[in-house]
C-alpha positions in Angstrom: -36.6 -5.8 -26.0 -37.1 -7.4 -22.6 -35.0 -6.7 -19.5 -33.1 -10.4 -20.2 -32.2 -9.8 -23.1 -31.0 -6.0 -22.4 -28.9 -7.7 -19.5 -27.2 -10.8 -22.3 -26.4 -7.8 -24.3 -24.9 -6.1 -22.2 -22.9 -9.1 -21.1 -21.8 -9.5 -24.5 -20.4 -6.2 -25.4 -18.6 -5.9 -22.5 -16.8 -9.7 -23.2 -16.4 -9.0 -27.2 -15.1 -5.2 -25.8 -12.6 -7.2 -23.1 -11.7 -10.4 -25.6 -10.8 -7.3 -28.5 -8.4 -5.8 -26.3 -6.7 -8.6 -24.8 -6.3 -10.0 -29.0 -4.9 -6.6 -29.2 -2.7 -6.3 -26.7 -1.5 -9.9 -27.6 -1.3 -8.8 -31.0 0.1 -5.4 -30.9 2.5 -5.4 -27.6 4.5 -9.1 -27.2 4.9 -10.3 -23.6 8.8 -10.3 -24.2 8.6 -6.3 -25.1 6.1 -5.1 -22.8 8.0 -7.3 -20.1 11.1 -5.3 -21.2 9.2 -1.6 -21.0 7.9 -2.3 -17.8 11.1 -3.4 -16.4 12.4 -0.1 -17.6 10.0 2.0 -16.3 10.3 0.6 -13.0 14.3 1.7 -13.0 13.4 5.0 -14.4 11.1 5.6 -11.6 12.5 4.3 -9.1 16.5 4.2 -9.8 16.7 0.3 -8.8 17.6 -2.4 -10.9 14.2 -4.4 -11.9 13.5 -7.2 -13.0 10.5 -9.7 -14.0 10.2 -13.3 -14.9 7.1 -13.0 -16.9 4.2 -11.1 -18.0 1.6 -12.5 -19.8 -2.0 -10.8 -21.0 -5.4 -12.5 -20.3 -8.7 -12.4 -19.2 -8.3 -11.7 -16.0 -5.6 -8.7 -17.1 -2.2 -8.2 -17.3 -0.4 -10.9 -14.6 3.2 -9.6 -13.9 5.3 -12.8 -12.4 8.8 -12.8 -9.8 8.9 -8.8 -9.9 12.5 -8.2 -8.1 13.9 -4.1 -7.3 17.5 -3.9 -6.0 18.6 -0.8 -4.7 22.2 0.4 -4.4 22.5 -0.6 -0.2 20.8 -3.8 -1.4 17.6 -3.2 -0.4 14.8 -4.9 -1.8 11.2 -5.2 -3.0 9.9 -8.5 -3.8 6.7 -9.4 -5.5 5.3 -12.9 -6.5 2.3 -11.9 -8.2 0.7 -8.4 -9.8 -2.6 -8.6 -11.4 -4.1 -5.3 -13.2 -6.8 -5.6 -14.4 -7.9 -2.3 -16.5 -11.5 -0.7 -17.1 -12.7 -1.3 -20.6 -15.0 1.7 -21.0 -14.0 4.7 -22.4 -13.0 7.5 -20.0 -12.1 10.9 -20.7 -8.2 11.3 -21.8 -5.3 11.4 -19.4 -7.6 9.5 -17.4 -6.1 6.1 -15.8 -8.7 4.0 -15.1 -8.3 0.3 -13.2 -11.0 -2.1 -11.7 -8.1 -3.6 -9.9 -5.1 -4.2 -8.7 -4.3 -7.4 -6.9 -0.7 -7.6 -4.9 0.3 -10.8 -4.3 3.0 -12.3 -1.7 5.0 -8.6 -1.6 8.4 -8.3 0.2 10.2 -5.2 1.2 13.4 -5.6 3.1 15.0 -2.3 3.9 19.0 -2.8 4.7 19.6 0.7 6.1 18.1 4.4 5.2 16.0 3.2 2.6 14.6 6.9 1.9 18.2 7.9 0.4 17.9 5.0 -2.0 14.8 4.9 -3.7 14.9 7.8 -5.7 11.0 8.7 -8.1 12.3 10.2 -10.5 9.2 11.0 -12.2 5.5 11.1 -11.2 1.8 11.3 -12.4 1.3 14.4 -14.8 -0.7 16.9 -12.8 -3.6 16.7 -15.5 -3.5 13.1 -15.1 -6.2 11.7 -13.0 -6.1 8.0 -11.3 -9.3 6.2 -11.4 -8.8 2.6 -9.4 -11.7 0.8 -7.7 -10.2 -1.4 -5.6 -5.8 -2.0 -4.5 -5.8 -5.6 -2.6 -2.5 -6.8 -1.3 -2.0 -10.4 0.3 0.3 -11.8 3.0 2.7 -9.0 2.4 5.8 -8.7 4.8 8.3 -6.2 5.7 11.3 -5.9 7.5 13.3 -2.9 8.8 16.1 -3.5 10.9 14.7 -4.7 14.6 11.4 -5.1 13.2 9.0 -7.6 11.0 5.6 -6.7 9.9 4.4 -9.5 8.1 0.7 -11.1 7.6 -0.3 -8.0 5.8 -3.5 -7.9 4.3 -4.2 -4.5 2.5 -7.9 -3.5 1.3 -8.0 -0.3 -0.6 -11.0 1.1 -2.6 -11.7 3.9 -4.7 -8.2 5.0 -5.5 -7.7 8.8 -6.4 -4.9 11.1 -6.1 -6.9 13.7 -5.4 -9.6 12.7 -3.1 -9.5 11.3 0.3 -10.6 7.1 0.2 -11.2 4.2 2.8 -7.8 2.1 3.8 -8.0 -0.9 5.6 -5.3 -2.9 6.8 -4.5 -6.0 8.9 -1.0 -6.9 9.8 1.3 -8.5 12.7 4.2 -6.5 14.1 6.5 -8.4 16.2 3.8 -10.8 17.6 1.4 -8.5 17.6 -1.9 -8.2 15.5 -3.2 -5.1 14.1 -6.2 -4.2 12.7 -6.4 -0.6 11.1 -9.6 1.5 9.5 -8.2 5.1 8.3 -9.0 7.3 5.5 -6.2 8.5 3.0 -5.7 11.7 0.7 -2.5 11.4 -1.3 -2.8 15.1 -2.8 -2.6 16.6 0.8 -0.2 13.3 2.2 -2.4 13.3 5.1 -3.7 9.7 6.8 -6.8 9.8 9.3 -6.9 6.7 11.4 -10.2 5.9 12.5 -9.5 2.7 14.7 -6.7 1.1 15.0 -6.9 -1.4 17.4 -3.9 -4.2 18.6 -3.5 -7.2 20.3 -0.5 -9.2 22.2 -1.6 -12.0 24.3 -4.7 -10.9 26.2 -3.7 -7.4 26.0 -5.0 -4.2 23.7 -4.5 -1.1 22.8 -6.8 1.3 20.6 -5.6 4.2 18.9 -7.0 7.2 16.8 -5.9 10.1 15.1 -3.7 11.8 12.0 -1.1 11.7 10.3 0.6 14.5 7.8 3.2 14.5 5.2 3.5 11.2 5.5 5.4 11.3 2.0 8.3 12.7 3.5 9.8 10.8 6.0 12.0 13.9 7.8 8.9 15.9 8.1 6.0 13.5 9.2 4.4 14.3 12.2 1.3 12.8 13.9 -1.6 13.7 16.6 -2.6 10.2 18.4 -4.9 9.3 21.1 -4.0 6.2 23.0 -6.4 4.0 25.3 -5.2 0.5 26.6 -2.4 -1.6 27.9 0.4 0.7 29.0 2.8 -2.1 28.8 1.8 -3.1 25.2 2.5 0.1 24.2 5.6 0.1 25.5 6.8 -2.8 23.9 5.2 -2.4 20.7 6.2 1.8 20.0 8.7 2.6 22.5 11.0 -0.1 22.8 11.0 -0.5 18.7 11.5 3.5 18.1 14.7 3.8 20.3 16.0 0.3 20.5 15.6 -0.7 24.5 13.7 -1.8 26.7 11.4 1.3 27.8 9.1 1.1 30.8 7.4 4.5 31.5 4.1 3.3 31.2 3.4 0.2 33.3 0.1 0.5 34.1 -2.7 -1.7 33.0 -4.8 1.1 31.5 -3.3 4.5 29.8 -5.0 7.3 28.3 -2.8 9.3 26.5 -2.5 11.8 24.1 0.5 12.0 21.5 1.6 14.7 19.3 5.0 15.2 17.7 7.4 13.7 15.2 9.5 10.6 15.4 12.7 12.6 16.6 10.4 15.1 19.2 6.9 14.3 20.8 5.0 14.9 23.6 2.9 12.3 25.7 0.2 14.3 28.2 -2.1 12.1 30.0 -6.2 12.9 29.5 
């Protein structure tokens, strides 16, 4: 058989396997019940109200429509669009496998402590294991009180729970733009930032470092180096992290080093 028609087969198999599972699926699960046990789950994981407008099975996966979580302060998340679409080949079992996931127009607006409200209830099965190749999310936007991140553009790829993968974000945070290249492990809650560099009207500031136990929002701490504007950084981390104009660092060109939590850190000069 010649390489051509090796390739068409292949391309076959994998649309007949695709086109059986999405009959099945349509078949086996209708929209208006998995619509219903995915609204469920959400409010068992996450002890909000859910709810979703639509969810419909196709080619390119399973499309989730107007996904809306209320929590008991009335916080929010807010999502226009989810798209998963799952790996067809077989994997070994209690493996999740995903080619992607697609995040579309998110919201999250947090009213006041949002870390006493969202309660996960329940989690991945240690001898589970999460295989996803790629977590894109589009003009997302969130707002704390005193702050608005919005524009954010989120590029994730090669998903695991166990193993450290590349994260790169783009975002702007109160007329500032951000571009971020870091590295993530989830199993040790532990984010390396390999460049993160922002901008504010001719001015930047570059930052490296870690982060750990970022899962817990009481114990996080973090080890930063800082080069740049010192009144950009100011404005952008100071100011928003106690509320007031802060001035300590006014010159045009800082070199610091950070290491602390958000309550107690120390700034040393290099």
């Amino acid at each position: 058989m010649g390489i051509k028609k090796i390739i068409l087969a292949f391309i076959v198999v994998v649309f007949f396997l695709f086109a059986t599972t999405v009959i099945l699926l349509k078949t086996i699960i209708p929209s208006n019940r998995l619509k219903n046990y995915i609204q469920w789950q959400i409010c068992s994981f996450t002890g909000g109200q859910a709810e979703i407008k639509n969810v419909s099975v196709g080619f390119s996966g399973v499309v989730l429509s107007g996904i809306k979580v209320i929590f008991i302060d009335n916080s929010e998340i807010i999502i226009e669009k989810l798209i998963v679409a799952p790996n067809l080949f077989p994997f070994p079992r209690k493996q999740i496998a995903l080619n992607e996931v697609r995040i579309i127009n998110p919201e999250i607006k947090l009213r006041n402590n949002f870390e006493n409200n969202i309660k996960l209830k329940r989690t991945f099965h240690a001898h589970h294991v999460l295989v996803m190749s790629s977590l894109i999310i589009k003009n997302g936007a969130v707002y704390l009180p005193g702050v608005k991140i919005n524009k954010l553009d989120l590029n994730v790829r090669n998903v695991s729970l166990k193993a450290s993968f590349p994260v790169e974000a783009y975002f702007s945070v109160n007329d500032a733009d951000v571009n971020i290249k870091s590295e993530c492990n989830i199993d040790k809650a532990q984010i390396t930032i390999e460049e993160a560099v922002i901008k504010n009207n001719g001015k930047s500031v570059l930052l490296s470092g870690e982060i750990k136990d970022f899962m817990n929002f009481k114990s996080i701490n973090f080890t930063g180096n800082v080069n740049g504007n010192g009144v950009l950084f100011n404005k952008i981390f100071l100011s928003n992290l106690y509320k007031k104009k802060i001035t300590i660092f006014e010159k045009e060109n800082i070199n610091l080093t950070i290491k602390g939590n958000l309550e107690n850190f120390q700034v040393s000069k290099n």
